[in-house]
N, C-alpha and C positions, 0 to 999 in steps of 0.2 A: 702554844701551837694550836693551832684549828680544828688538824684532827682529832687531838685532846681535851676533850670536854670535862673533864676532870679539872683543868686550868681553872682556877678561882679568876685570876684576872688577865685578857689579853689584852697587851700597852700597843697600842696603835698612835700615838703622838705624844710629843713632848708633856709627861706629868698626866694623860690619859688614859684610862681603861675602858674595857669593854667586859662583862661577864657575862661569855656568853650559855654555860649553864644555867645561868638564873635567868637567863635571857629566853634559853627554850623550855623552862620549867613555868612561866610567868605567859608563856602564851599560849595558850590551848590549841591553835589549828596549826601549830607546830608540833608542838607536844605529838598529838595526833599523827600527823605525817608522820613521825617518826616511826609507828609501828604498822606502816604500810609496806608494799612489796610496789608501789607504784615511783620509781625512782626520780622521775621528772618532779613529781607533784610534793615528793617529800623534800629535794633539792631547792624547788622554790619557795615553799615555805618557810622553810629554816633560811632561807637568803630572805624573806621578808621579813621575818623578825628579828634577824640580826640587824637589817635597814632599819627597823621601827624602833628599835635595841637605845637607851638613854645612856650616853657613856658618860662614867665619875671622874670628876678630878679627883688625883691622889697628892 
């Protein structure tokens, strides 16, 4: 689930993942956002590194 970041892997298609913990730990102006009180700017960033985000075949 999305709001659970704790999820190691979210299956978005057949045999596909996305992780997106390591996905916001791996990007620093996400990272970052995250400990802002600016809600827009934290929302788009973590939406951009999820977009930027390389998903694994399993």
């Amino acid at each position: 689930m999305l709001a659970d970041l704790a999820t190691d892997a979210y299956p978005f298609a057949k045999g596909w993942t996305l992780d997106l913990a390591e996905t916001l730990r791996t990007n620093t102006h996400a990272a970052e956002a995250l400990t802002t009180d600016m809600p827009a700017w934290k929302r788009n960033m973590v939406r951009t590194a999820i977009l930027l985000a390389h998903p694994a075949k399993v």
